[in-house]
N, C-alpha and C positions, 0 to 999 in steps of 0.2 A: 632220482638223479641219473643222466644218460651215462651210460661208460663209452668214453671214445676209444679207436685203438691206434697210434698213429707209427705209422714204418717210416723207420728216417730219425738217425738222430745228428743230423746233420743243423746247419743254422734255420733251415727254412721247418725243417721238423719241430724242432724243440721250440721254433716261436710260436708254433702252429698249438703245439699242445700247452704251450705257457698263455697264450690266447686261451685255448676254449675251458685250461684249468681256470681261471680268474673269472671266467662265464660261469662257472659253477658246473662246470662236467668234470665225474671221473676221468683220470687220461691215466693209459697206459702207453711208449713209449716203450718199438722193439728197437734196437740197432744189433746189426749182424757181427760191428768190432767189436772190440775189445773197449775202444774209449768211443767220445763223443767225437763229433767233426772230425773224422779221420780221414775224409778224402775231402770234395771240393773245397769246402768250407775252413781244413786245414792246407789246403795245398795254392790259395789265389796270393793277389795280391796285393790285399789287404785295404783298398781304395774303397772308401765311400762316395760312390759317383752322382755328380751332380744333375744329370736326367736331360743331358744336350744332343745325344746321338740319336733319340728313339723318335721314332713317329710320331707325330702329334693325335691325343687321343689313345693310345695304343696302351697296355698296361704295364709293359716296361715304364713308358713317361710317365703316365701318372703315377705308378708305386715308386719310382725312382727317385723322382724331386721331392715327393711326402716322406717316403723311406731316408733320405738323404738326412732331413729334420730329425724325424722318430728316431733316425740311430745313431746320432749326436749326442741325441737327448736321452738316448737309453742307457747311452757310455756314460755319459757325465754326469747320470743319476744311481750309476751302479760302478763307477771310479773301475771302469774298463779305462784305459789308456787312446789318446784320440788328438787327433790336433787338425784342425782347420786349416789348409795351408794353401788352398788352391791350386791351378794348376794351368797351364799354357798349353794349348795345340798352335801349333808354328807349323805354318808355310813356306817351305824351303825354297820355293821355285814360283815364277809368275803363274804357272798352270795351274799352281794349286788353289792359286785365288780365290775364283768362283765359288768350287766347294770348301773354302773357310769364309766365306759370306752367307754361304748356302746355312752354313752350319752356325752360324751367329744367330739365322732366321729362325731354326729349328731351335735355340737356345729361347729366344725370345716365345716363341709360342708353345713353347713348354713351361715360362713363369723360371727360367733358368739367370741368374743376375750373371751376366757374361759382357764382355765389351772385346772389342777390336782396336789394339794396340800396333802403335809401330816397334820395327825393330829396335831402335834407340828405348822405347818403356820394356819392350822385351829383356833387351840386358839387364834394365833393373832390377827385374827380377829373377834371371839368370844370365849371367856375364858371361859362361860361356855358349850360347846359345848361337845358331845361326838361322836366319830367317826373314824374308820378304815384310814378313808382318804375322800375327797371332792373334790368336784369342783368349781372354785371359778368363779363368771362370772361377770365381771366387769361396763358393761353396763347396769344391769338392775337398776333401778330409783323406787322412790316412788311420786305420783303425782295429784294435787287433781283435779281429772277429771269435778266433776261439777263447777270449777273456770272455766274447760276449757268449758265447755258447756256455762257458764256465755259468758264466751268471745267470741265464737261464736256466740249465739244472738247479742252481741255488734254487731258484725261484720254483719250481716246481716241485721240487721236493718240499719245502715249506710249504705246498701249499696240500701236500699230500697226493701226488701222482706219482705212480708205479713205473722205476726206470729199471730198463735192462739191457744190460749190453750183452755182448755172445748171445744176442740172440736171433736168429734171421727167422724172417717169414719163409716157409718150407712151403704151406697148402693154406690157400681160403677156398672157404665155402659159406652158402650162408648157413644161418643159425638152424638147425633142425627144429628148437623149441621154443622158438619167439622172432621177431622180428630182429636183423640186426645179422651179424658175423660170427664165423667163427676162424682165427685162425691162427694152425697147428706151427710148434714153434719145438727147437731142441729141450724146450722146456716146461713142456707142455701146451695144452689148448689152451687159447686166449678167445674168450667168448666178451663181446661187446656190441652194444643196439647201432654201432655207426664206426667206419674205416676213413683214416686219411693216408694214402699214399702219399710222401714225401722223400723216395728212397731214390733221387737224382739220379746216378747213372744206373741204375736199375730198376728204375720206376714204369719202363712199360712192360718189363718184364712179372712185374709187381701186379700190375694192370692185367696182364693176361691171367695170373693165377687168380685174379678175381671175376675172370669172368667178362672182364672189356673185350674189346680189339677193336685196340686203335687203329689208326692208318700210321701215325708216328711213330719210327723207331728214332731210339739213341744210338747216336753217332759218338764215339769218344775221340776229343783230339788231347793230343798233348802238348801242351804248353811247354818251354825250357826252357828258364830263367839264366843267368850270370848274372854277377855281379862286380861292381868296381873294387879293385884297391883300395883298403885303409886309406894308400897315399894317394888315391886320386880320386877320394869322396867329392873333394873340393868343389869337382867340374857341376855337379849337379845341389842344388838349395833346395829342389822341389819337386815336382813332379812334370815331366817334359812327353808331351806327345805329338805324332804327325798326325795330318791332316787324313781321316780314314777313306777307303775310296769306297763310295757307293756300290759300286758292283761287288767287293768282296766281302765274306762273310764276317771278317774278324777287322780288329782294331790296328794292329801293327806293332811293331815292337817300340816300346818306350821306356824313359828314366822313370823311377821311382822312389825317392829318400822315405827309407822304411823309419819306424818310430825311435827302435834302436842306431841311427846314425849310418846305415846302412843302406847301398844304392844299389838295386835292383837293378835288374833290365832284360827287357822281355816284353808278354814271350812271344815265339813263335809260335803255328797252330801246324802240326802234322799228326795224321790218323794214326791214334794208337790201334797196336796191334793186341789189345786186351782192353775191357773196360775199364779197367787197373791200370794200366798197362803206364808206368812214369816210366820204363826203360827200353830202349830197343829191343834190350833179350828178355821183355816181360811179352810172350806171348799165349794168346787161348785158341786153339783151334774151334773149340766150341762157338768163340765170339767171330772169328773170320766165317766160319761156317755162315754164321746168321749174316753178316755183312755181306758176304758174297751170294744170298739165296737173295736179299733185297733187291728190289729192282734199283730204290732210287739210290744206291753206293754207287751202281754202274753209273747212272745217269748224272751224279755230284759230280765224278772222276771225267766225266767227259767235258763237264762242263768248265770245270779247275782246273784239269789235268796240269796246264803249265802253273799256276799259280802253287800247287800241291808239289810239283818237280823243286818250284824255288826253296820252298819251306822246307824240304826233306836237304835239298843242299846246305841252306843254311845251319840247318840241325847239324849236319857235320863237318862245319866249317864254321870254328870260328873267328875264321877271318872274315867271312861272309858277315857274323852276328854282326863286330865290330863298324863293317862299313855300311852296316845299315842304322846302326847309333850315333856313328859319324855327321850321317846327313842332319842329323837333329845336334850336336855338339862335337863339332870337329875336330877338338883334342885327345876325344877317343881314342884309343889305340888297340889293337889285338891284345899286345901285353900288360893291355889294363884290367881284364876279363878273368875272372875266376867264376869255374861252375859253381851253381846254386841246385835249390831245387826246383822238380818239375810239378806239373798240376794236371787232371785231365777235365778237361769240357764235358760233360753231358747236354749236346747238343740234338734236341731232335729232327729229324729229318722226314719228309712225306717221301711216299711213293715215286713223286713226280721228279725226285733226285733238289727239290727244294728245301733246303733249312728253316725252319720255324722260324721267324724272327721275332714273335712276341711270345710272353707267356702264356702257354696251354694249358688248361686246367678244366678236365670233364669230370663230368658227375654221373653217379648211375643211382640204383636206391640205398640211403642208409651209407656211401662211397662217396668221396671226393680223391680225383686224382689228380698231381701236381705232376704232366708229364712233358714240360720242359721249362728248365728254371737256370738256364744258365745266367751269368754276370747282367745283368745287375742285381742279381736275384739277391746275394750276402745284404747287400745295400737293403735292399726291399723287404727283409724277410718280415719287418713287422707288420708291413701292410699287405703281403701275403698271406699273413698267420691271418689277420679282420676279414680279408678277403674268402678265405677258404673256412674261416667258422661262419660268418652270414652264409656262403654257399651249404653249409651243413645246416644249418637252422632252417633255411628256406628249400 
């Protein structure tokens, strides 16, 4: 029996090794917290995405729209909590047109069930909405990923895999006395014939102690959520987004009716100042070090510079937040906002000041590395987990 050893006990970790325990390998399972999904996995937005935004071909799309299914199907067969609710990208302006047709096409040739609605069927399905016209996408879901993470430990541990938390990877190397790894932990050696890195925002950090070097570093942004009033849930039934702009890296701030009755909104993306980093005053000179030795941080900052200026305003102005939720539902108000919490991205980035846009995932002997998995990654993780055990078998 092979023993696997997988870092990350995050969503995309624990399916990874819930996948190759039911393959019949040992798995052991480091995580460096305290609990399971302590950062991305517990800090997103909880949206099972329906696989409309990504390139066609690309492994975002295809694990997205499969993943969308599989993790439906995994809630509803392990009574996680989940509701199918769909969701609208609205068009606020004639300009935006194009790219919500653009974006119907890319639905379409992704196998995505989505249509193009006038404003009049837009208020049907949210009456306060304002908009030129939308798209309506009917499979995306809202879903509470760390139930799913619960339930994957169930599942691992039933099946006999070795979990530990407080436990971080310190050192790899390979195995002195057989094929395979070894690597040293607060808790001792962990010897194993095969490694899966799945340790998101530290996974190419992960990656160097074994011996890789990527060209990708992780980039962390931070997300920062609000939320509606008790008394003004009303305005939102669902999940409401703008039309994303091709040139930018991220989605934009949108509504989102959590499963407890509860309206989201969010987030913004400004560079944390830690890989940690949910706070302004959460900072690491360790992590700024490596970000300012990178070339491509300089190269991103040139390129965004104003877009990165808007997002840091907006972070502290919540007047700002407001009037950019406005344009998506105009009864908004400033004094409708209360803080929530924040999330951070594990976004990688190349050399050339370029963001990865799809999922990364190198291989070395006896190693599989998972070195960028941001959103729609929660969605995907079970076809990540098939995807990175055939990469280890083959």
């Amino acid at each position: 029996m092979r023993h696997v050893v997988v870092i990350g006990g995050g969503i995309v970790g624990l399916a990874t090794a819930d996948e190759l325990a039911a393959r019949g390998d040992r798995v052991t399972v480091l995580e460096k917290e305290p609990r399971w999904a302590a950062h991305q996995t517990g800090h997103n937005s909880n949206v099972a995405h329906a696989g409309l935004y990504y390139r066609p071909g690309s492994l975002k799309a295809r694990m997205s729209v499969a993943g969308n299914a599989s993790m439906v199907r995994f809630a509803r067969e392990h009574d996680v909590p989940v509701e199918v609710c769909g969701k609208l990208v609205v068009a606020v302006s004639p300009d935006e047109l194009p790219r919500l047709r653009a974006l119907a096409e890319r639905a379409e040739a992704n196998g995505v069930e989505a249509a193009l609605i006038s404003p009049q069927q837009a208020r049907e399905h949210e009456p306060e909405v304002s908009c030129v016209a939308a798209l309506r996408v009917e499979s995306t879901a809202i879903i509470d990923f760390p139930a799913v993470c619960a339930a994957l430990v169930r599942s691992l541990a039933a099946r006999g895999a070795e979990l530990r938390t407080d436990c971080a990877a310190l050192a790899i190397r390979p195995s002195s006395t057989r094929a395979g790894v070894e690597v040293a932990t607060p808790q001792g050696v962990v010897r194993a014939d095969a490694l899966v890195n799945c340790a998101g925002l530290h996974s190419d950090r992960v990656a160097r102690l074994a011996g890789l070097r990527p060209a990708a570093r992780i980039l962390p942004f931070r997300g920062e959520y609000y939320e509606l009033r008790p008394d003004r849930r009303h305005l939102v039934r669902g999940l409401i987004y703008p039309v994303p702009d091709p040139t930018l890296p991220f989605l934009g701030v949108h509504l989102t009716r959590m499963l407890d009755g509860s309206v989201h909104a969010g987030p913004n993306a400004v560079l944390a100042l830690r890989r940690e980093g949910y706070r302004w005053r959460d900072v690491s000179p360790r992590d700024l070090a490596e970000m300012a030795a990178f070339p491509g941080s300089w190269r991103l900052a040139m390129r965004y510079g104003r877009t990165g200026l808007d997002e840091v305003l907006r972070s502290l102005s919540r007047r700002r937040f407001a009037a950019s939720l406005a344009r998506l539902v105009p009864a908004v108000r400033e004094a409708d906002l209360v803080p929530s919490h924040a999330g951070v991205r594990a976004q990688a980035m190349l050399p050339s000041g370029a963001l990865v846009d799809d999922f990364l995932i190198e291989t070395a002997p006896h190693q599989v590395h998972v070195l960028n998995a941001p959103s729609p990654a929660a969605t995907s993780a079970l076809e990540i987990a098939r995807h990175v055990a055939n990469q280890l078998r083959d």
